[in-house]
Z-matrix of the N, CA and C atoms (Angstrom, degrees):
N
C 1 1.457
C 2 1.533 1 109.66
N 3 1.242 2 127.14 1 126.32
C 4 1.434 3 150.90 2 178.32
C 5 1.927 4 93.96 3 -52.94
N 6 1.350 5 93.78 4 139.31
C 7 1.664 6 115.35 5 -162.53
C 8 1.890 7 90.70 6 -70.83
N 9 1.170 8 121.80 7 -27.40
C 10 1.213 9 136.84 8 171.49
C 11 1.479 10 121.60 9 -43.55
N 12 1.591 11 86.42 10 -77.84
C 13 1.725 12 84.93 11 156.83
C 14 1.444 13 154.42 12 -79.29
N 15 1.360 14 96.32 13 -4.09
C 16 1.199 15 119.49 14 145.18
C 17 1.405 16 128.85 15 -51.87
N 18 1.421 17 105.48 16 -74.09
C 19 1.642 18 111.24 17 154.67
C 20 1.876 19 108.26 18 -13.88
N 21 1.325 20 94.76 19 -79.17
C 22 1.592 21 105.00 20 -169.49
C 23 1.552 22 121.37 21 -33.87
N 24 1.490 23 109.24 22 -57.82
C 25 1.213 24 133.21 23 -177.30
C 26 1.645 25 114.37 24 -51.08
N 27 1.462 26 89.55 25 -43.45
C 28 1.829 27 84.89 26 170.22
C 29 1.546 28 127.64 27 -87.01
N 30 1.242 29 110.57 28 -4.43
C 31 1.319 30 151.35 29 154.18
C 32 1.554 31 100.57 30 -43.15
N 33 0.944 32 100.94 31 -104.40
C 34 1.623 33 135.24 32 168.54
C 35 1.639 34 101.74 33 -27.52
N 36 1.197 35 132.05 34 -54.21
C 37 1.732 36 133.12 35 -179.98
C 38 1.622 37 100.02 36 -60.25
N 39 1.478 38 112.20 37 -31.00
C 40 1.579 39 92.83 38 -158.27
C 41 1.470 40 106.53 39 -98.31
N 42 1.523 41 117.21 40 -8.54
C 43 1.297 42 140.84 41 144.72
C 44 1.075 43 126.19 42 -32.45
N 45 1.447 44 118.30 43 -70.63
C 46 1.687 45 132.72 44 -177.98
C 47 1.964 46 86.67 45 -64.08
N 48 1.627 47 117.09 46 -60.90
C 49 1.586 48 103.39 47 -167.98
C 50 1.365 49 113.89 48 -23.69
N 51 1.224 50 113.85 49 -62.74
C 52 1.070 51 141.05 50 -153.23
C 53 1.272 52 105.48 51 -90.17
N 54 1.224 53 145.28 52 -24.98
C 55 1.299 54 153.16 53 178.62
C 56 1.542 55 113.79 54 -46.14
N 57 1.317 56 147.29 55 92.07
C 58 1.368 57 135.97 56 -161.70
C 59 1.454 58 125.38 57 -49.92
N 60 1.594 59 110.39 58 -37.79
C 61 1.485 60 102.95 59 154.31
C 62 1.688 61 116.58 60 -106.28
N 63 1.220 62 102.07 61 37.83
C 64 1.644 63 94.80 62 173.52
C 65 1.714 64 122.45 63 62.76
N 66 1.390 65 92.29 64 29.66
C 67 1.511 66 86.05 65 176.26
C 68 1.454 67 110.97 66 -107.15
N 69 1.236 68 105.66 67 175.42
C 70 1.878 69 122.06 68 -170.03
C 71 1.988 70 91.73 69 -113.77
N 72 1.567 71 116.81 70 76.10
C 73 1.340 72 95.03 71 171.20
C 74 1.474 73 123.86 72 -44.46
N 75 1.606 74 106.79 73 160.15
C 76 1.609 75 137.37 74 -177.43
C 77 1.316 76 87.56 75 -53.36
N 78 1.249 77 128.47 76 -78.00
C 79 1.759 78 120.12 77 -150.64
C 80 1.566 79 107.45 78 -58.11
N 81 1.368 80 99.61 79 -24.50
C 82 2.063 81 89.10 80 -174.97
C 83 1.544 82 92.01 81 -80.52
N 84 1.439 83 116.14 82 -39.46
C 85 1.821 84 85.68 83 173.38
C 86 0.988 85 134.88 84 -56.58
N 87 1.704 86 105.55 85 -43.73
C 88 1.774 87 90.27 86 172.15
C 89 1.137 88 120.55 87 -70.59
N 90 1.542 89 130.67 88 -12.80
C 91 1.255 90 94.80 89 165.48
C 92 1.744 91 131.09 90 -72.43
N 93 1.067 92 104.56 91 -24.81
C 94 1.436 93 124.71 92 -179.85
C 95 1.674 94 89.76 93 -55.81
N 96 1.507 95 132.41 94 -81.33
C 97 1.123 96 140.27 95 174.27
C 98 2.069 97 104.26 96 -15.59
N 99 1.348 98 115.49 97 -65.14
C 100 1.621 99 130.40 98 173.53
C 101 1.747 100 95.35 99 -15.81
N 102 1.640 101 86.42 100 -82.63
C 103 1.523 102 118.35 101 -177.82
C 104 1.429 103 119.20 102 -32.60
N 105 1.181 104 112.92 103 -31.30
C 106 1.885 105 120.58 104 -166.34
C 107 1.750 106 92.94 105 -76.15
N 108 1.426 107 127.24 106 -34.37
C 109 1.546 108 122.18 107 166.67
C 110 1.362 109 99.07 108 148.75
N 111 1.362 110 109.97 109 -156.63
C 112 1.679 111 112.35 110 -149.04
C 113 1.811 112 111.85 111 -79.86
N 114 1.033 113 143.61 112 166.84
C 115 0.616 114 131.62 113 141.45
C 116 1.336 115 122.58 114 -113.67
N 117 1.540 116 140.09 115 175.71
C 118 1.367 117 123.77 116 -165.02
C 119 1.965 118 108.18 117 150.93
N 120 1.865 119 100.79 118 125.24
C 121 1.189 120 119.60 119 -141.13
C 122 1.863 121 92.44 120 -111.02
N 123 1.315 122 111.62 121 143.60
C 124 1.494 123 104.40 122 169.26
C 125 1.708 124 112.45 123 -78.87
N 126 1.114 125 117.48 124 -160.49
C 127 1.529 126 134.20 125 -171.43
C 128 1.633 127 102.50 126 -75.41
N 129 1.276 128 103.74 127 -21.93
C 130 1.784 129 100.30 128 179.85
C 131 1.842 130 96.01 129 -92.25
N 132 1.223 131 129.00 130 -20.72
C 133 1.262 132 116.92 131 -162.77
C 134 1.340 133 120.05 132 75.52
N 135 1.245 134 106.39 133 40.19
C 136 1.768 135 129.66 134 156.64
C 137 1.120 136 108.91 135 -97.59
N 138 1.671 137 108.06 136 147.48
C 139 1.685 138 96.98 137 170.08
C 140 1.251 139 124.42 138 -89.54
N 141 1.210 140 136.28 139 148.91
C 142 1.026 141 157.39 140 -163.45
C 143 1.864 142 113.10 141 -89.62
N 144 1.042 143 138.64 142 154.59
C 145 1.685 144 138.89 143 -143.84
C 146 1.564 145 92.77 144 -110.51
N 147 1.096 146 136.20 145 62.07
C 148 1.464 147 134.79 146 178.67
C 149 1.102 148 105.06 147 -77.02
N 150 1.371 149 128.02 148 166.08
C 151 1.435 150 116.75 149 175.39
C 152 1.515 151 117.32 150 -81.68
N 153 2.178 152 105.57 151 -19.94
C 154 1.647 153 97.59 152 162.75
C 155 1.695 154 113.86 153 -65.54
N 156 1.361 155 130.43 154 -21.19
C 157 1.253 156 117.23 155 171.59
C 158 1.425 157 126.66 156 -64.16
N 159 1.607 158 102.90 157 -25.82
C 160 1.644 159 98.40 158 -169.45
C 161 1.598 160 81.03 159 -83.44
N 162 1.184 161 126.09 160 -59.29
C 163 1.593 162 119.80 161 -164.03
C 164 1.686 163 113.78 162 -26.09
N 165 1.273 164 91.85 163 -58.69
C 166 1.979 165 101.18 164 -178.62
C 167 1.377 166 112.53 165 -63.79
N 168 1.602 167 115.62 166 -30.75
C 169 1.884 168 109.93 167 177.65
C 170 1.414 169 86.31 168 -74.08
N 171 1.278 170 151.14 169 -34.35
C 172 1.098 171 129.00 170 -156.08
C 173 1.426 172 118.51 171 -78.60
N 174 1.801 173 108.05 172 -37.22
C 175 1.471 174 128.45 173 -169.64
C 176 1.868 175 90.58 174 -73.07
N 177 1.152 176 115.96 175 -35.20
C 178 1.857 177 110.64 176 -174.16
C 179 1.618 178 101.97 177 -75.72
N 180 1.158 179 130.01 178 -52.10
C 181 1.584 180 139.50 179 -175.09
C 182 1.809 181 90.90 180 -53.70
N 183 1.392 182 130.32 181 -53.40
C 184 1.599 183 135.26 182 170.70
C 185 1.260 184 110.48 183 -33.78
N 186 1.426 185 89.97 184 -55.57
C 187 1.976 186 89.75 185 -175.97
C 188 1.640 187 118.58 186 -66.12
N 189 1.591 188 113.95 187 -52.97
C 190 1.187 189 124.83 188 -161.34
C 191 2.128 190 94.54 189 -63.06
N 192 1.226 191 108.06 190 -38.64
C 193 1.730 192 91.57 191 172.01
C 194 1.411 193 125.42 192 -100.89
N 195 1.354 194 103.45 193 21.73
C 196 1.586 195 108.12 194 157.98
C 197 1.128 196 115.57 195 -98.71
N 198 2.126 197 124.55 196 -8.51
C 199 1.281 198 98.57 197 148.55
C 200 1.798 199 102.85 198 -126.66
N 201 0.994 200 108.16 199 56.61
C 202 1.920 201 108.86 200 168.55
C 203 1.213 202 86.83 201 -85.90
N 204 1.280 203 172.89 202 -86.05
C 205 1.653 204 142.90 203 -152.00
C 206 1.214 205 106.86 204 -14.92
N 207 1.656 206 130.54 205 -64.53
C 208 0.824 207 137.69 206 -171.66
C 209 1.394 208 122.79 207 -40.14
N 210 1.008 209 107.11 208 -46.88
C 211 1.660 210 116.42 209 179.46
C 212 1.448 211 104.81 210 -96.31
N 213 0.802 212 125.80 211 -22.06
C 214 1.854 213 129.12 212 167.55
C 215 1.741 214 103.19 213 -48.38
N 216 1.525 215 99.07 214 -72.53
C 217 1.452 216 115.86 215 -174.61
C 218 1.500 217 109.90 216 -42.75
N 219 1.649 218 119.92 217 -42.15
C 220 1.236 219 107.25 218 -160.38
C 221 1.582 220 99.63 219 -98.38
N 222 1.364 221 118.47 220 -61.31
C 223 1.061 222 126.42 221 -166.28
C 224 1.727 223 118.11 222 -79.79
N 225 1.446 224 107.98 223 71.48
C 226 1.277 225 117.80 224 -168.39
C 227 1.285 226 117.32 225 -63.36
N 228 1.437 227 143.76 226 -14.77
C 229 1.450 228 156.79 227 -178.19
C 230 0.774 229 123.62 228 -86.43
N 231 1.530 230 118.25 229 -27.02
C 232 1.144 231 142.06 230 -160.20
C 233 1.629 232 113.60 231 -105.74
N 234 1.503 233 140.81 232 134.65
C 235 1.065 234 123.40 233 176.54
C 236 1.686 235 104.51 234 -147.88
N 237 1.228 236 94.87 235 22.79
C 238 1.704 237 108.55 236 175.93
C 239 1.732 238 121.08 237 -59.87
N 240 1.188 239 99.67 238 -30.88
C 241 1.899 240 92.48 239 169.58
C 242 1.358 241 110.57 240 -75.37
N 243 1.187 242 134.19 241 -23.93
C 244 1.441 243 154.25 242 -178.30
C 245 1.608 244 93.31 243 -44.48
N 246 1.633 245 91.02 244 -93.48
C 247 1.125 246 127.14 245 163.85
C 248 1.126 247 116.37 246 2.55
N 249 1.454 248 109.80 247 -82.43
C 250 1.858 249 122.22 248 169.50
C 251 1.338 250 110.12 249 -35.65
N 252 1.386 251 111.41 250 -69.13
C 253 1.655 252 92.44 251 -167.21
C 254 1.697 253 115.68 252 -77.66
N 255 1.125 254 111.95 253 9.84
C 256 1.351 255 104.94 254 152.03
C 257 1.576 256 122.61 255 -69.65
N 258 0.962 257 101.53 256 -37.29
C 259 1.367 258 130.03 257 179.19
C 260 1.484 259 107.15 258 -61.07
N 261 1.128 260 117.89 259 -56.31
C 262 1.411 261 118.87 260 175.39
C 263 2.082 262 114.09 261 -58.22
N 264 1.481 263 93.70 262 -41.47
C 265 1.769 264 83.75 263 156.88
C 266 1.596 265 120.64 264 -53.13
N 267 1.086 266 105.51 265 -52.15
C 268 1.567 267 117.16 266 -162.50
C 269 1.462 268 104.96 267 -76.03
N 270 1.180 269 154.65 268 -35.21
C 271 1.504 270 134.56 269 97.76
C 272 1.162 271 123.72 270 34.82
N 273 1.391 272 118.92 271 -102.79
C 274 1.566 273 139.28 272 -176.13
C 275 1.466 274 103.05 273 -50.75
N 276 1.682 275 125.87 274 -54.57
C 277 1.170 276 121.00 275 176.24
C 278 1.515 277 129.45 276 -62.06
N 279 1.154 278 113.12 277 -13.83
C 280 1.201 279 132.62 278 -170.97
C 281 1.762 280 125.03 279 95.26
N 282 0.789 281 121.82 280 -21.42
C 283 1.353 282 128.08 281 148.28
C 284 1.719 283 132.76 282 -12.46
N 285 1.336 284 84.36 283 -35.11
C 286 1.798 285 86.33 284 179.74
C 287 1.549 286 96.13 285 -149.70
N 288 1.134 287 102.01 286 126.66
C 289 1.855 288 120.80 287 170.76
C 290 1.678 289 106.39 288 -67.74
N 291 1.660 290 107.33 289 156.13
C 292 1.516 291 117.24 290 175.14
C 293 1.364 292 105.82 291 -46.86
N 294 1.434 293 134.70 292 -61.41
C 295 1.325 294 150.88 293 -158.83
C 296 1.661 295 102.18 294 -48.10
N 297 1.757 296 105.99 295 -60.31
C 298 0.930 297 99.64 296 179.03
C 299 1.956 298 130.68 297 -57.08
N 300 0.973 299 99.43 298 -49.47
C 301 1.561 300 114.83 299 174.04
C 302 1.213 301 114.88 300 -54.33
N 303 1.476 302 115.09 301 -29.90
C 304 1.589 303 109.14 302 174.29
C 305 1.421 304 100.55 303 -64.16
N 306 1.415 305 118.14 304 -51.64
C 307 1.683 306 123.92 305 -167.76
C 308 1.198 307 117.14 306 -41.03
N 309 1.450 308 118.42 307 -32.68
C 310 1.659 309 128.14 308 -148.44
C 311 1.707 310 85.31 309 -105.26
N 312 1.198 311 135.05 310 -23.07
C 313 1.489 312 124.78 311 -166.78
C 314 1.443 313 81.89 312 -106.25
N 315 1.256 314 141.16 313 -24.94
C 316 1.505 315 123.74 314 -177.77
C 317 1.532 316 111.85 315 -80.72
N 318 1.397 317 122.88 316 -35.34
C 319 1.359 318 131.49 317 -177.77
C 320 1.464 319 75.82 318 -62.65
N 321 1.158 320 137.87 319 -98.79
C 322 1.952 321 148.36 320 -121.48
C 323 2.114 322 86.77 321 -53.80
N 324 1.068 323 127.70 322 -27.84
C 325 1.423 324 133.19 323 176.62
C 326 1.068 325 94.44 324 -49.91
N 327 1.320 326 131.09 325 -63.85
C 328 1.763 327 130.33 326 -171.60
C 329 1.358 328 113.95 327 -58.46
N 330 1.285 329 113.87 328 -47.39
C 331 1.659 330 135.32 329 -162.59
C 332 1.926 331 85.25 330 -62.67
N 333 1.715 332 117.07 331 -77.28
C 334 1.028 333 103.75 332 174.44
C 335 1.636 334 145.38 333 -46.81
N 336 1.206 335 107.98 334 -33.15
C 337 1.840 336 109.56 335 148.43
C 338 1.365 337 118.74 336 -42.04
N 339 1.137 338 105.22 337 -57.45
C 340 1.866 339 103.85 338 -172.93
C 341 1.153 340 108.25 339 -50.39
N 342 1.858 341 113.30 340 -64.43
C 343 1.192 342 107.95 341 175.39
C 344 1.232 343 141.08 342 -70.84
N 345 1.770 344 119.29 343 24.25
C 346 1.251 345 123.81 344 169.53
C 347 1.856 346 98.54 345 -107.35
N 348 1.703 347 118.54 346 -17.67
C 349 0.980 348 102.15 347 -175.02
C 350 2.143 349 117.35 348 -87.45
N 351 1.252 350 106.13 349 -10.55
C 352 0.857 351 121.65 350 -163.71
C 353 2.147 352 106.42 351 -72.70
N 354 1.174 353 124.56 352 173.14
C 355 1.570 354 120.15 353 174.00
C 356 1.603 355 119.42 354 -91.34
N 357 1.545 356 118.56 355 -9.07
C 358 1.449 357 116.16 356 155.88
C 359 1.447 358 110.08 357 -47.04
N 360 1.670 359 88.80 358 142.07
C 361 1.761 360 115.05 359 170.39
C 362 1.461 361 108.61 360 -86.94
N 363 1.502 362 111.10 361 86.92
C 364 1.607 363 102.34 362 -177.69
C 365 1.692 364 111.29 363 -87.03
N 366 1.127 365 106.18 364 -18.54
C 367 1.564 366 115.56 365 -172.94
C 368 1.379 367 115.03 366 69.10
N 369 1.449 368 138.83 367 -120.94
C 370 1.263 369 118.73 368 -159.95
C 371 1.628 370 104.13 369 -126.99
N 372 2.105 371 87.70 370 6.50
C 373 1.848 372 80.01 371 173.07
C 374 1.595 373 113.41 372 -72.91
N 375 1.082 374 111.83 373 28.84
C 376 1.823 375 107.37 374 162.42
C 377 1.400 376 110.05 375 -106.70
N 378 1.167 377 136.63 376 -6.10
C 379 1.486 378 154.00 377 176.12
C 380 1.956 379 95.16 378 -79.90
N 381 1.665 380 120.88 379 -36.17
C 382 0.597 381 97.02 380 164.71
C 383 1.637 382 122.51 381 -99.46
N 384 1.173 383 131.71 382 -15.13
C 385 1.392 384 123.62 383 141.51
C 386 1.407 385 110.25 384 -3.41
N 387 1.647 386 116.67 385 -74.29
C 388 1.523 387 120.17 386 -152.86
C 389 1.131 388 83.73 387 -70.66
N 390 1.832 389 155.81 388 -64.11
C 391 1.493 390 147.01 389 -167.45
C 392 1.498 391 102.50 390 -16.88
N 393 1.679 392 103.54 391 -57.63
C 394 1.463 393 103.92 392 -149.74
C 395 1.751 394 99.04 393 -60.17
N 396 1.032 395 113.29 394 -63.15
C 397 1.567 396 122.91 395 -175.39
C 398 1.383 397 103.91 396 -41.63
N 399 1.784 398 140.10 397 -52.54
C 400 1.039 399 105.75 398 -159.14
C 401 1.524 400 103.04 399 -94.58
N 402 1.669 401 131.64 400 20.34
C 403 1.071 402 116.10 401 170.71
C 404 1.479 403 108.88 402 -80.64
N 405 1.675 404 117.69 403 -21.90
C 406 1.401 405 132.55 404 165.38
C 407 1.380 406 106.38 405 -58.80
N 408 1.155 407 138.13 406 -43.45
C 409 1.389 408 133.99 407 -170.89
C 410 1.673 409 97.18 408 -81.08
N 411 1.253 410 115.99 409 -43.37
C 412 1.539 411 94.36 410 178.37
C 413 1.678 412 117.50 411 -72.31
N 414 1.127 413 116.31 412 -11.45
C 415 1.609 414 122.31 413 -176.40
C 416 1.767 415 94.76 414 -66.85
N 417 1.255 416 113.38 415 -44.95
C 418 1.503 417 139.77 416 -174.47
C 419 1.539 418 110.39 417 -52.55
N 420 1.394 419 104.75 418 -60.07
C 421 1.699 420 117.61 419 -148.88
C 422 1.658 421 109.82 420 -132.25
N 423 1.235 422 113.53 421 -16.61
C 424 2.027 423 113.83 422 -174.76
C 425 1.487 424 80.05 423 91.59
N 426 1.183 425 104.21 424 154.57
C 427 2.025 426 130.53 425 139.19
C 428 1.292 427 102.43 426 -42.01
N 429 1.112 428 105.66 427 142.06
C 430 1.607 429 125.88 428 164.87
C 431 1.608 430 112.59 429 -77.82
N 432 1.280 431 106.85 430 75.74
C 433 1.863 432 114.77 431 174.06
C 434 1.504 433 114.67 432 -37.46
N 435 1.031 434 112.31 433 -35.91
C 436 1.509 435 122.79 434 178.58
C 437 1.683 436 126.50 435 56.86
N 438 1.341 437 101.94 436 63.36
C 439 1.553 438 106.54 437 -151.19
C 440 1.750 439 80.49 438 -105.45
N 441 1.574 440 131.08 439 34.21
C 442 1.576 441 122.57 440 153.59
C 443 1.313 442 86.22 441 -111.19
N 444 1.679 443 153.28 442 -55.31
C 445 1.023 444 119.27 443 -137.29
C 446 1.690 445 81.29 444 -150.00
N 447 1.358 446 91.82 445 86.75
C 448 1.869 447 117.66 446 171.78
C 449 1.447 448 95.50 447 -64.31
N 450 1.169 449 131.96 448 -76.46
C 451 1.170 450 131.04 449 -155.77
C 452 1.863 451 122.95 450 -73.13
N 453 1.558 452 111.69 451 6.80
C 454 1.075 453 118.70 452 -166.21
C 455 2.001 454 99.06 453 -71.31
N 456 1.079 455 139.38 454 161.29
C 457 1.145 456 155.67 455 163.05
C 458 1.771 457 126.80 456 -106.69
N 459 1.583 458 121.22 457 121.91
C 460 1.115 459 105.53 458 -159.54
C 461 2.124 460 123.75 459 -49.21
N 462 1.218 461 63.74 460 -7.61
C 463 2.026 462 62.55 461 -176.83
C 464 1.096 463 119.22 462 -92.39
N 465 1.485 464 107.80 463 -4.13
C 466 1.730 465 128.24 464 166.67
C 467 1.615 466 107.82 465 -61.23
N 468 1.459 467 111.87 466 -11.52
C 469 1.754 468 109.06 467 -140.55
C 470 1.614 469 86.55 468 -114.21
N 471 1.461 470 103.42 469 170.09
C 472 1.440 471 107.27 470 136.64
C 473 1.398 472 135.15 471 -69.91
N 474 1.205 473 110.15 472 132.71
C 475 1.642 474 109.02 473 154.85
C 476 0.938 475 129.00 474 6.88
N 477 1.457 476 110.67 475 -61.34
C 478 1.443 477 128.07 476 -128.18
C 479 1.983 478 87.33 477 -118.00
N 480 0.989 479 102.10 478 14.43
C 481 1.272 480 99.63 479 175.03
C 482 1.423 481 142.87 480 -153.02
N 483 2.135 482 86.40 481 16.27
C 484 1.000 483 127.00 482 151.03
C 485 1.564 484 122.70 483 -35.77
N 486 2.033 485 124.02 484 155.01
C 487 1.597 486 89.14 485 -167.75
C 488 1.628 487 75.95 486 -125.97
N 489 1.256 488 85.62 487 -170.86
C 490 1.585 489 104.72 488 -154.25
C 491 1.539 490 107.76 489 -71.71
N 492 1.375 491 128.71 490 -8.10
C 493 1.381 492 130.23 491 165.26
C 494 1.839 493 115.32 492 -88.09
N 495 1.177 494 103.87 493 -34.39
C 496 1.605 495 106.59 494 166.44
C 497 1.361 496 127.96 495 -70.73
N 498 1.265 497 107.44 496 -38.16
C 499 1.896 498 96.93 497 150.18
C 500 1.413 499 129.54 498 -79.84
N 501 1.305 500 111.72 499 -22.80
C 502 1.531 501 112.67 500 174.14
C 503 1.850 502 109.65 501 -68.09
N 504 1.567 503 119.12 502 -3.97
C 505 1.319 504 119.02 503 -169.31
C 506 1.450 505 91.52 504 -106.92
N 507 1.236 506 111.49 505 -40.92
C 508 1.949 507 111.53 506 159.98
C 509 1.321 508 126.70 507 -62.00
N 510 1.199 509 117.39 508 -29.91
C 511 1.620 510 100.01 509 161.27
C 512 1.359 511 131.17 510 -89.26
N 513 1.879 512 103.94 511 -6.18
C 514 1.488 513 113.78 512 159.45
C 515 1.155 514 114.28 513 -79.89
N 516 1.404 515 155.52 514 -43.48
C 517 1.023 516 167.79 515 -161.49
C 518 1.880 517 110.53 516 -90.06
N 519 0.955 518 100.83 517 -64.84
C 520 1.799 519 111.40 518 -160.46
C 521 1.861 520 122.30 519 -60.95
N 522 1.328 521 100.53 520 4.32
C 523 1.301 522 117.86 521 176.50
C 524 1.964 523 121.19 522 -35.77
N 525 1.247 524 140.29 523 87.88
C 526 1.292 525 146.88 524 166.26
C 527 1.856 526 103.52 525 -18.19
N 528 1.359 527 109.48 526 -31.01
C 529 1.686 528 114.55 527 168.99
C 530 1.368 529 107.48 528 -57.16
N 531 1.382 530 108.78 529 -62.61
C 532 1.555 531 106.91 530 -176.19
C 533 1.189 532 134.50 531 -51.38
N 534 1.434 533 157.72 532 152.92
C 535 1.447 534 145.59 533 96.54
C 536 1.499 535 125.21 534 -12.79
N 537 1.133 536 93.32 535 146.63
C 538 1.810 537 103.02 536 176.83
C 539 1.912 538 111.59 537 -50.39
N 540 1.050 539 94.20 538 -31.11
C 541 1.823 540 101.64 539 -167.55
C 542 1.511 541 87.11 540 -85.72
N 543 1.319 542 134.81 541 -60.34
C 544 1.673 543 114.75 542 -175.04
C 545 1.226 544 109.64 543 -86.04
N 546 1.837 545 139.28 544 23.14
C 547 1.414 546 133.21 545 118.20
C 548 1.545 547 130.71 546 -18.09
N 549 1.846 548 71.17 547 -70.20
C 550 1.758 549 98.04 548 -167.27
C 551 1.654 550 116.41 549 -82.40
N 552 1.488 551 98.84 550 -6.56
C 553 1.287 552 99.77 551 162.90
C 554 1.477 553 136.48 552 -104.70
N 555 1.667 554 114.23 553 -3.44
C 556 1.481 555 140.01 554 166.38
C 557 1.397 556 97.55 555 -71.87
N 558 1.825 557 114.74 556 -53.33
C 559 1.225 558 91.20 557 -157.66
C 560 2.108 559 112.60 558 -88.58
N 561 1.224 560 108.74 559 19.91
C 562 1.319 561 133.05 560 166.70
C 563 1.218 562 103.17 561 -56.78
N 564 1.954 563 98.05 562 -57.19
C 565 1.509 564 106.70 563 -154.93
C 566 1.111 565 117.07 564 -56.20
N 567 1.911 566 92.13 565 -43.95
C 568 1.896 567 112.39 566 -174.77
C 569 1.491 568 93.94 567 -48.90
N 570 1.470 569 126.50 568 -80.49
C 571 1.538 570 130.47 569 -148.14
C 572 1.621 571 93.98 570 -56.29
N 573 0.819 572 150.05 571 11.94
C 574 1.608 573 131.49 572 -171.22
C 575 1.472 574 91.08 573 -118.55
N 576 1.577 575 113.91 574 -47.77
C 577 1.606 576 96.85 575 175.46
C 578 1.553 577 114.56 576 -80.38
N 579 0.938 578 110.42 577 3.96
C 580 1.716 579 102.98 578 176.21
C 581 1.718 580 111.48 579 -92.65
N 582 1.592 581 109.44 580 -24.61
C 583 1.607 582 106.90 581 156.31
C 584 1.326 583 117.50 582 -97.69
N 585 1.233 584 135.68 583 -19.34
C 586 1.667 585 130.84 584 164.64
C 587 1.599 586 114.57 585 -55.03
N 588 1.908 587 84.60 586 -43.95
C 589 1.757 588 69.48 587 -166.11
C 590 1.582 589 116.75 588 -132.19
N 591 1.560 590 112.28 589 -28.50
C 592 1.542 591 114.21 590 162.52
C 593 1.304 592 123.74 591 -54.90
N 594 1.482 593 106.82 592 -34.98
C 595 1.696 594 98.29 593 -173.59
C 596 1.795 595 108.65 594 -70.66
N 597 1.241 596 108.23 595 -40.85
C 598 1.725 597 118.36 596 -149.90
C 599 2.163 598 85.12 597 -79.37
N 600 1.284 599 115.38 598 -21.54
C 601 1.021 600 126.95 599 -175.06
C 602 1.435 601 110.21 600 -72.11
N 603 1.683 602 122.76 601 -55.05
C 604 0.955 603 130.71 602 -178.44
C 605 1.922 604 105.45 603 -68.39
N 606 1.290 605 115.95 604 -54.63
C 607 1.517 606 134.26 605 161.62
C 608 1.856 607 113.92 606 -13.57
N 609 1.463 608 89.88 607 -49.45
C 610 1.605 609 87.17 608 150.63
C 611 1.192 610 165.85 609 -66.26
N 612 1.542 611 112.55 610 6.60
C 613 1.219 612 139.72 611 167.71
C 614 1.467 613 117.53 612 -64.06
């Protein structure tokens, strides 16, 4: 790992410490995201297989099954986040075309509406729902580096355009069990293992 990102990472730990609700702001991810390596699109504006692309599908696929328990436990019928990142192998191997993979993360968009409109207590395994999809969208497109609006903050954003580590820290964290103080201290936990050990994990590619 580049002395750079290194730098960052310890950066970034003493950040979240210190962070009042324990978060890992958007701009230090993307920069961290920068750091993981190049990104870079062919003549159609597909992305291209850099090794910063596999790094970041890898660091989002990290997140989304560090909290699939979550959605395992609740949503027993269901095995659609599964699914996806199988899918995201079968993808890379060739097995499944862009077109298709968009379809299967655009259908589960509907599936998850319903089940937010409906009176089941799903809790925050729909937080991981959204994981699964945007680790599909990054298999698709890279992370959004965001080198127009560095300084934006996820609550600046839409929802819907949230990335696949900021909901995976909401469905670790946001639990109706908890208190506000073991919120902000779950989602501590998340950001510390997602720079201790997902990044240097993914880094290995």
């Amino acid at each position: 790992m580049k002395d750079e990102l290194k730098d960052l990472l310890n950066k970034a730990k003493n950040e979240v410490n210190n962070h009042p609700k324990g978060q890992l702001i958007l701009p230090l991810r993307k920069k961290i995201y920068s750091l993981m390596g190049e990104h870079s699109e062919d003549s159609e504006g597909r992305v291209l297989r850099t090794d910063g692309y596999l790094r970041r599908l890898q660091l989002s696929v990290l997140c989304v099954n560090y909290v699939l328990p979550i959605w395992n436990n609740v949503m027993l019928d269901d095995n659609t986040p599964n699914t996806l990142l199988k899918s995201i192998n079968d993808y890379l191997s060739g097995d499944k075309d862009w077109d298709s993979l968009w379809e299967l993360q655009n259908d589960f968009w509907a599936v998850l509406d319903s089940y937010m409109c409906n009176d089941n207590d799903y809790g925050t395994s729909i937080y991981v729902g959204h994981c699964s999809i945007n680790a599909v969208m990054v298999a698709l497109n890279d992370e959004d580096l965001g080198e127009d609006d560095e300084n934006l903050l996820d609550e600046d954003l839409d929802p819907y355009t949230w990335d696949t580590a900021f909901y995976s820290s909401l469905a670790y964290s946001e639990s109706e069990q908890y208190d506000e103080k073991t919120k902000i201290l779950k989602k501590r936990e998340f950001w510390l293992w997602y720079l201790d050990k997902a990044i240097p994990k993914a880094m290995q590619i």
